[in-house]
C-alpha positions as CSV (number, residue, x, y, z in Angstrom):
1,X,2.1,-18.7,21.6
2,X,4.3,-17.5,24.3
3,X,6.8,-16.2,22.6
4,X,4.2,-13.9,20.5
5,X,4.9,-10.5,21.6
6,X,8.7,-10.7,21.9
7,X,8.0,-12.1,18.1
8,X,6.0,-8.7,17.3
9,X,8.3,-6.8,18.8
10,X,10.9,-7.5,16.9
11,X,8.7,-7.2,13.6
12,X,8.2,-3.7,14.6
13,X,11.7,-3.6,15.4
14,X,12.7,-4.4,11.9
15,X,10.0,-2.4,9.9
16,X,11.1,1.0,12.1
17,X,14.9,-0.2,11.0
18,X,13.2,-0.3,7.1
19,X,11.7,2.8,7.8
20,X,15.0,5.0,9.0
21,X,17.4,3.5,6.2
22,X,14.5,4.0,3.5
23,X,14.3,7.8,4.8
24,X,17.9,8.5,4.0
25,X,17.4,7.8,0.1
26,X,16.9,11.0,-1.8
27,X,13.8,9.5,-3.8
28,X,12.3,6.8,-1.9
29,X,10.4,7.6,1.5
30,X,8.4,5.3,3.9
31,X,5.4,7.2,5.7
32,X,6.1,6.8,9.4
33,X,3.7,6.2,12.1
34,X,4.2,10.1,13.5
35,X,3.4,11.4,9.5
36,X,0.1,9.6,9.6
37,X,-1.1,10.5,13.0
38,X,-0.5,14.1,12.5
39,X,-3.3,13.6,9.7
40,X,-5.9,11.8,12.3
41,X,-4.9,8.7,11.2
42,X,-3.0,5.5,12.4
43,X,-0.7,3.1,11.3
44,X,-0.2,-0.6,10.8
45,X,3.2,-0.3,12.1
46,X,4.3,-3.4,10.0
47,X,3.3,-2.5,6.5
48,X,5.6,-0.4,4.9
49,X,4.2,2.1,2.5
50,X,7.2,3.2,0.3
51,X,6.2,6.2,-2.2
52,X,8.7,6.4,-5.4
53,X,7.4,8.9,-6.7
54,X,10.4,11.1,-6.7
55,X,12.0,8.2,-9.3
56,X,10.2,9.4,-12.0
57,X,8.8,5.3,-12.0
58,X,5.6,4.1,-11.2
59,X,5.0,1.9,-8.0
60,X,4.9,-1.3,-10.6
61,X,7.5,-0.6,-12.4
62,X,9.7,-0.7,-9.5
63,X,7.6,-3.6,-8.2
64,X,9.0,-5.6,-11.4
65,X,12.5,-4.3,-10.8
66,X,12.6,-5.5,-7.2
67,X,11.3,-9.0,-8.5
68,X,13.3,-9.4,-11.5
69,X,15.9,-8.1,-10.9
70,X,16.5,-8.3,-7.0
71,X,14.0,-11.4,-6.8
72,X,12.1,-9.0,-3.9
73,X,8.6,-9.3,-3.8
74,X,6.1,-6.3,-2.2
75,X,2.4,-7.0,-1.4
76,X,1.1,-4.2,-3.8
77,X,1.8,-1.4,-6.3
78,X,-0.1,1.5,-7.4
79,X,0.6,4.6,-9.3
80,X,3.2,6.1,-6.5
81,X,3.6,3.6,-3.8
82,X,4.6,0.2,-2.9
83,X,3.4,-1.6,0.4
84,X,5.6,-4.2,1.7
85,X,4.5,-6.5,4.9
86,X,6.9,-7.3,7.2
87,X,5.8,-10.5,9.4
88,X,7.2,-12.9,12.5
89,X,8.9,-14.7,9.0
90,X,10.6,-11.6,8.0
91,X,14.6,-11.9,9.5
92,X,17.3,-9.4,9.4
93,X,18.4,-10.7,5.9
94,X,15.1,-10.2,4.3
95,X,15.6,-6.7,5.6
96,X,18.2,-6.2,4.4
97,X,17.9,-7.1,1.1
98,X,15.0,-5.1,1.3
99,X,16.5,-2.2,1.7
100,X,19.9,-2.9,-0.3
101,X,17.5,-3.2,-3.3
102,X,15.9,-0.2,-2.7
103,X,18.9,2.2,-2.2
104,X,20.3,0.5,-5.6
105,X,17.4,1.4,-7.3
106,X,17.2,4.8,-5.8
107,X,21.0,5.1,-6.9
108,X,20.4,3.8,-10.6
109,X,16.8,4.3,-11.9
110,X,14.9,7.4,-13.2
111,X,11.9,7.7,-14.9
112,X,10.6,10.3,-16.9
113,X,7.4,10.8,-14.7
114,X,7.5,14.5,-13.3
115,X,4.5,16.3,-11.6
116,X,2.3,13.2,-11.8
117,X,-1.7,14.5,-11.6
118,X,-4.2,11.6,-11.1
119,X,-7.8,12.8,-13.4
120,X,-9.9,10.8,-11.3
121,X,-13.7,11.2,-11.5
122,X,-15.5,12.1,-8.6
123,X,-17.0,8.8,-6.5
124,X,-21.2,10.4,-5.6
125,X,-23.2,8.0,-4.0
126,X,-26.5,8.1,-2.3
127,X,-27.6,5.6,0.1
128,X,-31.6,4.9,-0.7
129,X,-31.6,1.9,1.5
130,X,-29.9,0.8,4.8
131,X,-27.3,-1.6,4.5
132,X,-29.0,-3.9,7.0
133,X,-32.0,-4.0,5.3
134,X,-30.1,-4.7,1.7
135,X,-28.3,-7.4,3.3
136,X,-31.9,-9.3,4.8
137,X,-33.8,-8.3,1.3
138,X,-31.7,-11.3,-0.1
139,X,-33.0,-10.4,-3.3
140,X,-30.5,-9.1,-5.6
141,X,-29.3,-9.8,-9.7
142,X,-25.9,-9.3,-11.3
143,X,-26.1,-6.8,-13.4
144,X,-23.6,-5.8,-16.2
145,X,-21.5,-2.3,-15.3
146,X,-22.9,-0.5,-18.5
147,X,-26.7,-1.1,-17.0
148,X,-26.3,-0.3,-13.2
149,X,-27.2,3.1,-13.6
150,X,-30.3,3.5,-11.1
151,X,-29.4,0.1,-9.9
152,X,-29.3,-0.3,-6.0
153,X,-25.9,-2.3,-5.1
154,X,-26.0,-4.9,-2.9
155,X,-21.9,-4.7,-2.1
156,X,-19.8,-2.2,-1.3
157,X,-16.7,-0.6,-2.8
158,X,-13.7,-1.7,-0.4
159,X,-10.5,0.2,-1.6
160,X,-7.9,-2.1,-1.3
161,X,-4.8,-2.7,0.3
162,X,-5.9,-0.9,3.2
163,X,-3.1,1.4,4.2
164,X,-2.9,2.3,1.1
165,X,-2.9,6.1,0.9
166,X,-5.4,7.5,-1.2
């Protein structure tokens, strides 16, 4: 396509515009590229990882707002973020309404959500046999959850969107 990186460019273009309007709201932020790198990471510079959790709402619930109410659908929701993917299909009006959405919401909604604390368990793992050699085995049985324990796995467990923070 010859027209492919004037095409990116203005995706990037569009999701840095997202990013600045999003970061004027008083409860809605977008991480921006410079926020992640200073914690050793990177960024896919056209997902837009919006954290509400200054609403008081849950990343779905405001999923279900933008859809029904402002017929705006995100990628994926979780307890405190939202990821929205901007693409070569995404114009200045999706954008827009994007964002118009957004600042109505952070205008009109609260939740009663305050100091949210995530009791997560503790992920331990110990690898007993190289991947590689797992993978060229092919020998392996499903197994139900509640009788894995002491089971090798033969896949791995891929959080998912990736970007998402954790």
């Amino acid at each position: 396509m010859l027209d492919g990186e004037r095409l990116l460019e203005r995706v990037i273009r569009n999701a840095d515009m997202v990013r600045k309007r999003v970061n004027r709201m008083k409860n809605i932020f977008s991480f921006t590229r410079q926020d992640i790198v200073a914690r050793g990471y990177d960024l896919d510079v056209t997902k837009l990882t919006l954290n509400v959790t200054r609403t008081g709402l849950a990343g779905q619930e405001i999923e279900d707002i933008l859809a029904e109410k402002y017929k705006v659908q995100v990628d994926a929701a979780d307890l405190f973020n939202m990821i929205a993917i901007m693409g070569i299909g995404s114009d200045k009006s999706d954008v827009d309404r994007l964002v118009d959405a957004l600042a109505d919401i952070d205008d009109k909604y609260r939740g009663g959500a305050q100091n949210w604390v995530l009791q997560i368990p503790e992920l331990t793992t110990e690898m007993v046999m190289n991947p590689r050699d797992v993978f060229l085995l092919h020998k392996s049985k499903r197994v139900p959850l509640s009788k894995s324990v002491g089971q090798i796995s033969a896949q791995t467990l891929t959080p998912y969107p990736p970007g998402f923070p954790s």
